[in-house]
NUDOZA-166759 format. One record per residue: y, z, x of N, C-alpha, C, O in turn. Coordinates in pm, whole numbers, padded with zeros to 5 digits, always signed. Layout:
N
YZXYZXYZXYZX;...
//
This chain:
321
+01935-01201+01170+01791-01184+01183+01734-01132+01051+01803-01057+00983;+01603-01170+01010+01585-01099+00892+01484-00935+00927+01393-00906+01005;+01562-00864+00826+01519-00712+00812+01371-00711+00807+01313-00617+00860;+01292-00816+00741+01184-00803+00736+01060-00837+00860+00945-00796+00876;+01149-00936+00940+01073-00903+01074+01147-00780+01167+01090-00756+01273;+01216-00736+01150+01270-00588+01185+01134-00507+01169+01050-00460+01245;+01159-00515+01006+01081-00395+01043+00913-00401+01016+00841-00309+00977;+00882-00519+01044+00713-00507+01081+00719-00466+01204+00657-00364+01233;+00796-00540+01309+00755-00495+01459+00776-00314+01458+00716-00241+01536;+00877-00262+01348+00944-00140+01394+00840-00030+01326+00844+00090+01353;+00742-00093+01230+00627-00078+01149+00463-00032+01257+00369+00047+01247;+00518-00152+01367+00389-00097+01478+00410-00054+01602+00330-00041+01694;+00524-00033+01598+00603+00014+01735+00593+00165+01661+00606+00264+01733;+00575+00179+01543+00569+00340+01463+00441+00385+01516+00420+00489+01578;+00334+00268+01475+00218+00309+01481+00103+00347+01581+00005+00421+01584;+00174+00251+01667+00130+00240+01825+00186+00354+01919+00124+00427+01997;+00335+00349+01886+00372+00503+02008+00397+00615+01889+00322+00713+01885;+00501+00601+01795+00498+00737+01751+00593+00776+01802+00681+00708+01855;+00585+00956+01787+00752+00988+01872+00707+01050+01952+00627+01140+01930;+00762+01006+02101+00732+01013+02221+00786+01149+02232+00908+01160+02221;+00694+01282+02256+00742+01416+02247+00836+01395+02390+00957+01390+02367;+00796+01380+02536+00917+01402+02649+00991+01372+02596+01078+01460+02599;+01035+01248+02509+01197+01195+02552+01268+01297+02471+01375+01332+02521;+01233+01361+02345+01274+01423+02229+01254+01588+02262+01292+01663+02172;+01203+01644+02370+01205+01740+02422+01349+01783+02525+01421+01883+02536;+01341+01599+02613+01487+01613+02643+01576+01592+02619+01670+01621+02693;+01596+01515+02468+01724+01460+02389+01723+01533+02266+01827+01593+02238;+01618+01540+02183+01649+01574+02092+01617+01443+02028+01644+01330+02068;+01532+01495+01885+01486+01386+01793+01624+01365+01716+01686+01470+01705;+01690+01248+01658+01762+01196+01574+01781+01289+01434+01883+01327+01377;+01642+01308+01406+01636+01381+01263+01680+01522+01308+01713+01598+01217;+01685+01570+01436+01714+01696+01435+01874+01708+01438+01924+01788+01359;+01948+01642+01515+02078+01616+01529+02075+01607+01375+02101+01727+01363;+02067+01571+01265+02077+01540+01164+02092+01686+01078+02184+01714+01001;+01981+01768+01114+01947+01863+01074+02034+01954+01091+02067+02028+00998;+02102+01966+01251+02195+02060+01309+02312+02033+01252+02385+02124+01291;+02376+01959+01179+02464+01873+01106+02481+01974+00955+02559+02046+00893;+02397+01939+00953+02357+02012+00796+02378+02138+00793+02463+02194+00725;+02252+02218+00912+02313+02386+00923+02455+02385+00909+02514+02455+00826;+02529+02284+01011+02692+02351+01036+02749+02352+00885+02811+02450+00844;+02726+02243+00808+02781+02227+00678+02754+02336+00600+02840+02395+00535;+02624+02371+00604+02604+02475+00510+02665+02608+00542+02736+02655+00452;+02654+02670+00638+02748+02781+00703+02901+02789+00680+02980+02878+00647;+02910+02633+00718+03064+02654+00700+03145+02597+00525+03262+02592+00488;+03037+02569+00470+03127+02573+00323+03013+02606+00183+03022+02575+00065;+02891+02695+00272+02790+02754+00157+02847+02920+00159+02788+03012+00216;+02987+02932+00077+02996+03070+00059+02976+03155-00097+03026+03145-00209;+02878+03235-00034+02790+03289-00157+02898+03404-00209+02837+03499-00258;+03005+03418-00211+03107+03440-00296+03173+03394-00397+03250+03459-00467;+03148+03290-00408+03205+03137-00495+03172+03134-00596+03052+03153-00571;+03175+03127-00678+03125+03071-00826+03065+02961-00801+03106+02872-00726;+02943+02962-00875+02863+02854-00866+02900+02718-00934+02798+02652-00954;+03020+02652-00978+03046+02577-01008+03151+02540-00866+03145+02423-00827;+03222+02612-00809+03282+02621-00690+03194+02537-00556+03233+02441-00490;+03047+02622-00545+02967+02575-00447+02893+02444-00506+02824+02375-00432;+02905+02421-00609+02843+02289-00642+02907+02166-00579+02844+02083-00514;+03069+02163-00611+03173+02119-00560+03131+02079-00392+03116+01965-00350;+03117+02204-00312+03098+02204-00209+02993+02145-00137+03006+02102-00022;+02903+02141-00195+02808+02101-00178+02751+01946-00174+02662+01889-00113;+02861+01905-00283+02921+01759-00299+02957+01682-00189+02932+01566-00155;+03047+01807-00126+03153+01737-00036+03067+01778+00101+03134+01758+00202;+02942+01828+00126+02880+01832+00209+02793+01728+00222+02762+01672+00327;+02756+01705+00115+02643+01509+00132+02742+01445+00156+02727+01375+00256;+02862+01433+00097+02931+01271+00088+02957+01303+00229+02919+01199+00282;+03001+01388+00335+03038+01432+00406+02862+01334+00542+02863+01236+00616;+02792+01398+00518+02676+01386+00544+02665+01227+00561+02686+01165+00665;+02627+01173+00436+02601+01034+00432+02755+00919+00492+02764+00809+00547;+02858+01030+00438+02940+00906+00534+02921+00919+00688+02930+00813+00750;+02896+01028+00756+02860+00996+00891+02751+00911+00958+02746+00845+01061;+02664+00939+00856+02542+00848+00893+02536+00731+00838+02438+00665+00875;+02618+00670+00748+02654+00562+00747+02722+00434+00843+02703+00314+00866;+02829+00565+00891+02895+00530+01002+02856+00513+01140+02910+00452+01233;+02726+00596+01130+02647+00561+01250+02563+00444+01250+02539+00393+01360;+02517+00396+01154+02444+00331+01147+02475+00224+01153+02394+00144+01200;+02639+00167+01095+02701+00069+01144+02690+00049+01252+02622-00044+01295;+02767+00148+01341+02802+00147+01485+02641+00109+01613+02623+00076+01730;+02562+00142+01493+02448+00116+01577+02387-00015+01540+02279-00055+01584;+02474-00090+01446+02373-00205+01407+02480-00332+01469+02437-00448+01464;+02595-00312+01518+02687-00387+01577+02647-00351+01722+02706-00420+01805;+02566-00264+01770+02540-00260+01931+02417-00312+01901+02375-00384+01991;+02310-00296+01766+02181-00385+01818+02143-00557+01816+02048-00624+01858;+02255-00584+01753+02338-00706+01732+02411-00794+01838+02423-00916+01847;+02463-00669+01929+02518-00773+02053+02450-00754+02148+02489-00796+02258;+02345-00695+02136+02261-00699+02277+02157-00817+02260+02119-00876+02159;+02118-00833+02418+02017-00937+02426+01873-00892+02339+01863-00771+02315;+01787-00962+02301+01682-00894+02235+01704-00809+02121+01662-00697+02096;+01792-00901+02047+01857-00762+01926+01752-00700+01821+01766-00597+01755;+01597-00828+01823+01549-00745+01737+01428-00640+01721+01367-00574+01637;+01439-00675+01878+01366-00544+01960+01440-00409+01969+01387-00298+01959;+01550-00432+01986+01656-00276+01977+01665-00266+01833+01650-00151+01792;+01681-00335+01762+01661-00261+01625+01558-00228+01584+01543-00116+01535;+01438-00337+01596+01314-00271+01553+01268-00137+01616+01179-00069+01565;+01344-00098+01748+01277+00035+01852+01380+00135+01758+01326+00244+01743;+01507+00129+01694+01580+00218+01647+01526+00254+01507+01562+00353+01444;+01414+00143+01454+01405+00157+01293+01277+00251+01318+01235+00339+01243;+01233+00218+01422+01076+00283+01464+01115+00415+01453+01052+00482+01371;+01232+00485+01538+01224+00592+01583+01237+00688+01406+01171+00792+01403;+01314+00653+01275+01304+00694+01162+01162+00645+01084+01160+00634+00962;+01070+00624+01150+00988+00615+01056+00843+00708+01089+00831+00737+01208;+00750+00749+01010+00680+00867+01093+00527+00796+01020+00479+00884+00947;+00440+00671+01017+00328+00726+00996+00209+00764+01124+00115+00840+01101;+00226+00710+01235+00157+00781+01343+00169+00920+01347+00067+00982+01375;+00308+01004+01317+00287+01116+01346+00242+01175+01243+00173+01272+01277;+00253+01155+01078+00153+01201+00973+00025+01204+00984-00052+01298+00960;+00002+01088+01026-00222+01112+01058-00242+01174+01166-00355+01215+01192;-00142+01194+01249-00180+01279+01366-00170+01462+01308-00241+01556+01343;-00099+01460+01250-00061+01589+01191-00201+01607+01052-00248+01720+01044;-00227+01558+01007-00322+01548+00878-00413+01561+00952-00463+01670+00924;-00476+01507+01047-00573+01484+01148-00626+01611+01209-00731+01658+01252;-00542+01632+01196-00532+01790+01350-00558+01883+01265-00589+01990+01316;-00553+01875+01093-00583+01973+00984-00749+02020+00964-00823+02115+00935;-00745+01855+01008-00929+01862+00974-01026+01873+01104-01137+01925+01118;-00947+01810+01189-01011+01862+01343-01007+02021+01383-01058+02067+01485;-00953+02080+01305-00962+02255+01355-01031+02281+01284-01106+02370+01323;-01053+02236+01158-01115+02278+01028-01266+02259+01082-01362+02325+01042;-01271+02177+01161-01416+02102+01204-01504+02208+01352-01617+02254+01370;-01380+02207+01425-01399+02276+01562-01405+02432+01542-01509+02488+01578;-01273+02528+01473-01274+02647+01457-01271+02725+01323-01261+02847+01309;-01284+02619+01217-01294+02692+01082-01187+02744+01014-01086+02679+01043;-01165+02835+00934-01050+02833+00840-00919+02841+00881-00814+02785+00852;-00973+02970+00994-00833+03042+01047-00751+02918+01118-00639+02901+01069;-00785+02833+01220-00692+02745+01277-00675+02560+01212-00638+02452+01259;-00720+02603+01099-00719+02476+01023-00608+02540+00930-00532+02453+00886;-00588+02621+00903-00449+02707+00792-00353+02735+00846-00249+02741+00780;-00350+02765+01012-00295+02745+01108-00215+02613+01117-00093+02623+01110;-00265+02504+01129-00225+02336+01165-00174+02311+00997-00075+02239+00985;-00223+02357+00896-00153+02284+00799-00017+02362+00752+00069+02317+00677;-00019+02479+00812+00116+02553+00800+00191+02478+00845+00286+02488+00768;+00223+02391+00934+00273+02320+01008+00357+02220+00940+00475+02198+00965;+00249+02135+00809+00296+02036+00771+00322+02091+00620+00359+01992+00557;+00322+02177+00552+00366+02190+00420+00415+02339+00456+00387+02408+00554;+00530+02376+00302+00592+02485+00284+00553+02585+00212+00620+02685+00188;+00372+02545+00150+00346+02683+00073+00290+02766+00141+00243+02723+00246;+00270+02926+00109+00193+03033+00170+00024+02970+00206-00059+02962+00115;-00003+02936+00323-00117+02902+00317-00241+02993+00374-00350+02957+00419;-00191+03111+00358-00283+03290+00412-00413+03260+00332-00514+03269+00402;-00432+03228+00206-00566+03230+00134-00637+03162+00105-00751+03167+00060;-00528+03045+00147-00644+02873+00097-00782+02923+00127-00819+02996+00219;-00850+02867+00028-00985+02820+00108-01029+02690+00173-00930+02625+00208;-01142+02631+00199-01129+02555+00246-01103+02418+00202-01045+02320+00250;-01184+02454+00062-01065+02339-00026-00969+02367-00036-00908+02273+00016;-00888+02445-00074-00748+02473-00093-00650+02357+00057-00557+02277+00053;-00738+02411+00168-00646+02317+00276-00685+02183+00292-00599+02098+00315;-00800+02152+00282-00822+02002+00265-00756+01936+00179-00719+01821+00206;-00719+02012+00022-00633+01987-00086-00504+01939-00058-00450+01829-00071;-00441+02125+00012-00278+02073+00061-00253+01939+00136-00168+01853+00116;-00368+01946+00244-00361+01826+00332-00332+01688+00260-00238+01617+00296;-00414+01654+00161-00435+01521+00129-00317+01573+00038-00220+01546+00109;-00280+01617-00047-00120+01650-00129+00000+01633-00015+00105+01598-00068;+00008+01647+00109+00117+01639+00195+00073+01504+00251+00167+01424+00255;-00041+01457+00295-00017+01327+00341+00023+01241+00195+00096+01147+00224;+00002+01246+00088+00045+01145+00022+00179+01193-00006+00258+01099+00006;+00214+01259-00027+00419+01296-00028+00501+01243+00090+00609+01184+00093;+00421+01279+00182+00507+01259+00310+00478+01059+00371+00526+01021+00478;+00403+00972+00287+00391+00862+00323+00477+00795+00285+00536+00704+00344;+00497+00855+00127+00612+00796+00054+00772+00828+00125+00868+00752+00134;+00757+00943+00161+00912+01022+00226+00956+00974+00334+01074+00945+00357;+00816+00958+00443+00832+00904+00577+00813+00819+00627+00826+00808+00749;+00768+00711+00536+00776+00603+00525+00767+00456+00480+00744+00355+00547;+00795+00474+00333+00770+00387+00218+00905+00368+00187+00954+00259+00157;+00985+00513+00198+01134+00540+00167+01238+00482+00251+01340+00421+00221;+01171+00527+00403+01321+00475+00489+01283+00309+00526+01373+00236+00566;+01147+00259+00510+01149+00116+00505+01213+00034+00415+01253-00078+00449;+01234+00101+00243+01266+00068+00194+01435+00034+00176+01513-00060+00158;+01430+00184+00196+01603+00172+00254+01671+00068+00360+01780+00013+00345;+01612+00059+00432+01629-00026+00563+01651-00156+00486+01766-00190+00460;+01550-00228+00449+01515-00336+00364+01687-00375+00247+01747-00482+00250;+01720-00273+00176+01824-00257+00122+01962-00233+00193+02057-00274+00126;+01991-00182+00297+02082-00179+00356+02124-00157+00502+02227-00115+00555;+01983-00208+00556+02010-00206+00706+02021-00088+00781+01974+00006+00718;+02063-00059+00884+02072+00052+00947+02113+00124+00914+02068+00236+00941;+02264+00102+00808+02313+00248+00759+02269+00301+00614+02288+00404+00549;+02204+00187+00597+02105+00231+00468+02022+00341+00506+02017+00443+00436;+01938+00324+00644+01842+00376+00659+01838+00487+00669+01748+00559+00625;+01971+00531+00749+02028+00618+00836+02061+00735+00721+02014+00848+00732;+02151+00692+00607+02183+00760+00481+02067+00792+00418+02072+00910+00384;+01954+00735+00383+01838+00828+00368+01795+00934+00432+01818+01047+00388;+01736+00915+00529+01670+01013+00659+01785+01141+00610+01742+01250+00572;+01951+01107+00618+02040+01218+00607+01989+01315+00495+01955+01433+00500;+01996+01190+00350+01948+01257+00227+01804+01361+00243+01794+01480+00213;+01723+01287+00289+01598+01365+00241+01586+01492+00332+01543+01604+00303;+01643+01437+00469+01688+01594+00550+01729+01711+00442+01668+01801+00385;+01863+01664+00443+01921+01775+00365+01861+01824+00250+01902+01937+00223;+01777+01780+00171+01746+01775+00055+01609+01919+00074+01588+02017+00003;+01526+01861+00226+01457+01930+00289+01484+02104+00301+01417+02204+00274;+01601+02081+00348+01679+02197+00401+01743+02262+00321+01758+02382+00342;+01812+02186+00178+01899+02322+00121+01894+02246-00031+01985+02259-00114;+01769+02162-00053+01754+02142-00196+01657+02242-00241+01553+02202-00294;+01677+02361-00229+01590+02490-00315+01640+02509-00427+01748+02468-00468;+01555+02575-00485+01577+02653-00644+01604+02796-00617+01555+02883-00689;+01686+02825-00506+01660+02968-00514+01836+03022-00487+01936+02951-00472;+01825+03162-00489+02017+03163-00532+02117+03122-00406+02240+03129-00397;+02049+03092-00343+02112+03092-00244+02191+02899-00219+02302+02862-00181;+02072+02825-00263+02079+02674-00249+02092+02627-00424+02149+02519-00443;+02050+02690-00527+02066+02617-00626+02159+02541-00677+02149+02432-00734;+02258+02611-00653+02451+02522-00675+02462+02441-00527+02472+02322-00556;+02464+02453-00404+02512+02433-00293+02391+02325-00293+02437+02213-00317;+02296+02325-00280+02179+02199-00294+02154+02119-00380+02078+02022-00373;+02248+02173-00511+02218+02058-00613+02219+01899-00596+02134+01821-00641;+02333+01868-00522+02409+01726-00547+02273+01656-00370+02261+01537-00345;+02217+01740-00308+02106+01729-00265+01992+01657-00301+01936+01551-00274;+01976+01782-00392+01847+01740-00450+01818+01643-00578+01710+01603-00620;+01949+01618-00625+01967+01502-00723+01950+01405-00678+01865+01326-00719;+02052+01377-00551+02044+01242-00454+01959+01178-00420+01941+01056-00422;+01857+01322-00359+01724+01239-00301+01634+01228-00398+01529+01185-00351;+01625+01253-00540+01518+01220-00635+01540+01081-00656+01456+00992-00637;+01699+01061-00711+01752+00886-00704+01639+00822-00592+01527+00774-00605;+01709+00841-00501+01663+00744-00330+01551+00707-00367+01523+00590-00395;+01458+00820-00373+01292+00855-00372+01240+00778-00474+01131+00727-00448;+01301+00748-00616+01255+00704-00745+01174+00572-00722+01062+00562-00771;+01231+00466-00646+01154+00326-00650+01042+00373-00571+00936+00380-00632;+01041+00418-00412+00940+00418-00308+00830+00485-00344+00719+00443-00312;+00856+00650-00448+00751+00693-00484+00654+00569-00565+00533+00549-00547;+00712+00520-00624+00643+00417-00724+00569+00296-00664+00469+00248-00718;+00616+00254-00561+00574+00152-00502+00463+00211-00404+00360+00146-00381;+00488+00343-00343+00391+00411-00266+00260+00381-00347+00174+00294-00331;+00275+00492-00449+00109+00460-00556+00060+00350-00591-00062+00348-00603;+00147+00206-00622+00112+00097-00657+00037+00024-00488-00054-00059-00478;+00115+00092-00377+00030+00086-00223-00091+00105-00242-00178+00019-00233;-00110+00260-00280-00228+00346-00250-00332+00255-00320-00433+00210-00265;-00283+00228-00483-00410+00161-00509-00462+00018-00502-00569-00024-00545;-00345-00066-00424-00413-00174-00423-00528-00138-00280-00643-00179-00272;-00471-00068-00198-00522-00032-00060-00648-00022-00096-00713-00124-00074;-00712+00076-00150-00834+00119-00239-00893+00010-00207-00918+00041-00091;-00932-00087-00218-00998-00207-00272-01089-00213-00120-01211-00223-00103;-00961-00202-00007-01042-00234+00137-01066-00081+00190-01057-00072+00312;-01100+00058+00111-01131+00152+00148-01218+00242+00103-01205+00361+00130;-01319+00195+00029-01449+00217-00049-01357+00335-00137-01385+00454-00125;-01275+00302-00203-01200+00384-00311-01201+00326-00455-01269+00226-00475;-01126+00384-00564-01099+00330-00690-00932+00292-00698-00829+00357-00679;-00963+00148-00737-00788+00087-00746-00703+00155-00910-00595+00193-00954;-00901+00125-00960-00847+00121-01122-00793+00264-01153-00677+00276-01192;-00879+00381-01133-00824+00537-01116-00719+00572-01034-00644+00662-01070;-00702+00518-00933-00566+00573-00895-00440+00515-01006-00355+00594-01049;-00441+00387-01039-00361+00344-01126-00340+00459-01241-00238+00528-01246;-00434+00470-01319-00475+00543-01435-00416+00667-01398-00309+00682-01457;-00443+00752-01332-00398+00872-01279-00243+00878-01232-00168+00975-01248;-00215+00768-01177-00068+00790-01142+00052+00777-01282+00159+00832-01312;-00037+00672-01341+00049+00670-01503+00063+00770-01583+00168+00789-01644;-00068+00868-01596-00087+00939-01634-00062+01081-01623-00080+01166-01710;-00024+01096-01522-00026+01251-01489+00121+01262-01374+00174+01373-01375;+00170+01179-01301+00272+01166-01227+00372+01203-01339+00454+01288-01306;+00381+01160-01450+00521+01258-01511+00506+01426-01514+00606+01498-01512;+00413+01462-01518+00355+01605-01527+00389+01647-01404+00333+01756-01396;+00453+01625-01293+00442+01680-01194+00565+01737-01165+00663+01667-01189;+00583+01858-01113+00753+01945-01129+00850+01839-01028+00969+01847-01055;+00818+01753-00930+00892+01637-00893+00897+01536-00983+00796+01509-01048;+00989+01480-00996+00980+01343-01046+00911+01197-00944+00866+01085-00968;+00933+01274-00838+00849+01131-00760+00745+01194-00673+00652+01124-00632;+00751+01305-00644+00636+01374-00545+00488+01308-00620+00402+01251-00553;+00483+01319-00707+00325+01320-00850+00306+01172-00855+00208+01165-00928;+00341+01031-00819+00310+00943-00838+00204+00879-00686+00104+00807-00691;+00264+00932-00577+00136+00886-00467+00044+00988-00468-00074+00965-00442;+00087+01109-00498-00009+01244-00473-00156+01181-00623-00274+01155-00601;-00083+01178-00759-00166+01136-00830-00272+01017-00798-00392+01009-00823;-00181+00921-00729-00259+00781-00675-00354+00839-00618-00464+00855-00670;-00322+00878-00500-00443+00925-00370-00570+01012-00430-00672+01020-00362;-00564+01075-00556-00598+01161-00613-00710+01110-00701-00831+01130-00705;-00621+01035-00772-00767+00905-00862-00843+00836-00740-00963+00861-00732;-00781+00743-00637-00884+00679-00568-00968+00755-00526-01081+00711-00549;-00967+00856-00470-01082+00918-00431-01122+00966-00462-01213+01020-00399;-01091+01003-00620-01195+01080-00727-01161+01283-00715-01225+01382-00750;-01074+01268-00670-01036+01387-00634-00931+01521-00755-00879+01465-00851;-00910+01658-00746-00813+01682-00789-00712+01729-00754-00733+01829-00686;-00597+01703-00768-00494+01784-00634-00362+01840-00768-00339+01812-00886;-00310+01923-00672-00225+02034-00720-00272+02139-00805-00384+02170-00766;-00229+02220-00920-00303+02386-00930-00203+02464-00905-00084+02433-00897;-00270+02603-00888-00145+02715-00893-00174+02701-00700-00276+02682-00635;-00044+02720-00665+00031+02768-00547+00162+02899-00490+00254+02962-00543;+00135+02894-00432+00236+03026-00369+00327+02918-00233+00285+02832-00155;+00486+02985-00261+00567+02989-00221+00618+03088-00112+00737+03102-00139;+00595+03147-00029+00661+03263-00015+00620+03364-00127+00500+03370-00157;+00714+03448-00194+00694+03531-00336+00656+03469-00443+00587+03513-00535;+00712+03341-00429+00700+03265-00538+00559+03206-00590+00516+03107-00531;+00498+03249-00676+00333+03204-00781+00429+03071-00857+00534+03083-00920;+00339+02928-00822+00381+02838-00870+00214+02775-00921+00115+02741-00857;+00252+02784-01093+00136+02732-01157+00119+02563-01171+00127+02530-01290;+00107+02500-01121+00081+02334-01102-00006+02292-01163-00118+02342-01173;+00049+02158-01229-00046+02130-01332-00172+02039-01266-00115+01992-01167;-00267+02003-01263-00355+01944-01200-00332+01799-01204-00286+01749-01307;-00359+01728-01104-00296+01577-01111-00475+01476-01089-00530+01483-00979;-00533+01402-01190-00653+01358-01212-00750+01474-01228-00850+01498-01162;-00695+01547-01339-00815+01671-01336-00911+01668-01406-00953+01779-01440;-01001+01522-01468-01132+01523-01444-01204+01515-01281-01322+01528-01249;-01092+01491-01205-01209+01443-01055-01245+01563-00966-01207+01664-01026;-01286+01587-00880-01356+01687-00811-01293+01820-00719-01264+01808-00600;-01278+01944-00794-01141+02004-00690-01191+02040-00612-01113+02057-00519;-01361+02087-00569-01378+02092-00430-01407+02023-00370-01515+01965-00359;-01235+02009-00271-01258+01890-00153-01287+01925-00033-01222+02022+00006;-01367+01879+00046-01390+01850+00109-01322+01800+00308-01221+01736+00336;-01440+01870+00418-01375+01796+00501-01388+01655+00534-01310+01599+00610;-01521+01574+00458-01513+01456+00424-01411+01352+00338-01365+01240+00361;-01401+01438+00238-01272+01379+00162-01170+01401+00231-01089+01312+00204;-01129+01470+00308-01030+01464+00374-01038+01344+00511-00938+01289+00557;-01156+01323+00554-01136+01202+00661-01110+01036+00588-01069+00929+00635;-01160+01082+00441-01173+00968+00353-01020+00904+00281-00989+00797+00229;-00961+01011+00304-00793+00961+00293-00691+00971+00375-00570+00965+00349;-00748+00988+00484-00701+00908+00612-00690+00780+00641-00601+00709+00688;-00848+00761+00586-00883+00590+00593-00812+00546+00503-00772+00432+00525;-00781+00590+00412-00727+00532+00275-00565+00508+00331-00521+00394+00318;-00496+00589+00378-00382+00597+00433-00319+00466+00521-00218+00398+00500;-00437+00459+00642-00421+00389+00723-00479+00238+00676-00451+00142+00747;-00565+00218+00547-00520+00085+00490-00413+00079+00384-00392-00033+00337;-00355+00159+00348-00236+00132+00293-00123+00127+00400-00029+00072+00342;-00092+00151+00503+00016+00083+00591-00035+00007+00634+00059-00073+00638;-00145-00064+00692-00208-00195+00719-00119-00330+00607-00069-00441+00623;-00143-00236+00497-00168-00335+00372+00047-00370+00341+00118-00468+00320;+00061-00269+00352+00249-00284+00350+00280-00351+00487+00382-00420+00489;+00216-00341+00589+00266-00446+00709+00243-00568+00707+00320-00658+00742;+00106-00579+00653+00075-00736+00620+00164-00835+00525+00179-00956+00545;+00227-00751+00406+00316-00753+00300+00449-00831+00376+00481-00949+00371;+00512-00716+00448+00636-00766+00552+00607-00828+00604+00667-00933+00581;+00518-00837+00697+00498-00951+00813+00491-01097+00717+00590-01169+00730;+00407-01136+00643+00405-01220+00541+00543-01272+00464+00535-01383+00412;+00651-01212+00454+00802-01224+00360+00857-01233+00488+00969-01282+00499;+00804-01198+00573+00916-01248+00742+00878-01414+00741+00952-01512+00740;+00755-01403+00740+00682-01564+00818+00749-01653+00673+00788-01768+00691;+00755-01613+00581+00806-01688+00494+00912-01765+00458+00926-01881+00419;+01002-01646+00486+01166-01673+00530+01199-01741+00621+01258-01848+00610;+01164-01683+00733+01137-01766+00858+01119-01935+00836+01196-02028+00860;+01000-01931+00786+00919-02051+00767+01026-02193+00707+00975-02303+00685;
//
């Protein structure tokens, strides 16, 4: 069957249900099993006694460890979606369940709907939710900011990346991502605890991430065109200022999203303890954003996965054809 009608259907089977909270209340989401995986690894061979060339080692042998299981799953799951009747409905429902943009605009959404209904306090509230910096002082640009900075990171992460993967290696392609960027999530810090033990982490998933970030922004701005945005500034901005960004791939959709809408995103942030000075990404455009600008790259969002489904669906009918 080809991957590419895989994963359009698995593209609106994302978009349409999303992740069904009962079933994952009583099973358990995939990514979490994933996650619980990881804790055990790290516990059982992150010992902060070690020399840090020791835990680097370890840490090694905790991804390869990692990705060969989920490799192995992913086989095992692409030889059962293979012999069943309707195989490319069970795969497309398995590719669905790793991919998240329904639950990003629902989550981005819910940033600006509190922001709208109860004002700062439960709009700083909902975006705590979806990013990891101290968000006690934002103002109200500050969270409209983070917001549109986490929906464009997390489009590329959650789903520009594991489509892409998929596309490249099928289920256990896919499967070995989701592992990577988990982990990468979880114990790719800079801090003493993960810096040796997360390294081979956080290297991994910059690799993975390198094409999708790129292709994300080259999304964002063709999208522009059908979203009363700028194609030409997001371009400009992502060339421009995406190397400046302390990720190597975080800064290329964040910059995109950033030019089209004329906007400025990133600045100094807080971590926990940590004061993180960020360089500004399109910082001629406007840093107070808005709860308009924030409904305005939503829209922008949701024609850029429009615009990548039409893409697939199109290289299916083709092949096909």
């Amino acid at each position: 069957m080809s991957r590419l009608a895989v994963l359009a259907l698995g593209l609106l089977i994302d978009r349409l249900v999303g992740d069904p909270d009962e079933l994952w209340k009583k099973i358990g989401h995939p990514v979490a099993w994933i996650g619980r995986l990881i804790e055990g690894l790290d516990q059982g061979l992150n010992d902060e006694r070690k020399t840090g060339e020791e835990r680097r080692k370890r840490g090694m042998l905790a991804i390869a460890v990692l990705i060969g299981l989920a490799v192995f799953a992913g086989v095992v799951l692409q030889r059962i979606a293979t012999a069943l009747p309707l195989s490319l409905i069970v795969e497309a429902l398995i590719v669905s369940v790793f991919l998240a943009q329904k639950s990003l605009l629902e989550h981005v959404q819910a940033v600006g709907d509190a922001m709208a209904e109860g004002g700062i306090g439960p709009a700083r509230k909902a975006l705590s939710w979806i990013v990891g910096r101290d968000v006690t002082q934002l103002d109200e640009a500050g969270v409209n900011r983070a917001a549109l900075e986490s929906l464009a990171e997390n489009f590329s992460d959650g789903l520009v990346a594991p489509a892409f993967w998929y596309l490249i290696g099928g289920l256990p392609g896919l499967l070995a991502y989701k592992a990577l960027n988990t982990a990468d999530s979880m114990i790719g810090h800079k801090n003493e605890r993960y810096q040796d033990f997360g390294y081979a982490a956080a290297r991994l998933d910059d690799l993975a991430n390198y094409v999708p970030a790129r292709l994300s922004a080259l999304l964002i701005a063709a999208a522009a065109i059908f979203a009363e945005a700028s194609p030409g500034k997001a371009l400009k901005a992502a060339r421009r200022d995406a190397p400046l960004h302390r990720s190597p791939n975080a800064g290329w959709p964040e910059a995109a999203l950033a030019g089209a809408l004329g906007l400025a995103f990133g600045g100094p942030r807080r971590y926990g303890s940590e004061a993180v000075e960020g360089v500004w990404l399109n910082a001629e455009g406007r840093r107070e954003v808005t709860l308009k600008d924030l409904r305005r790259g939503l829209r922008l969002a949701d024609a850029t996965w429009l615009l990548g489904l039409a893409l697939v669906a199109v290289g299916a009918l083709l092949i096909w054809g």
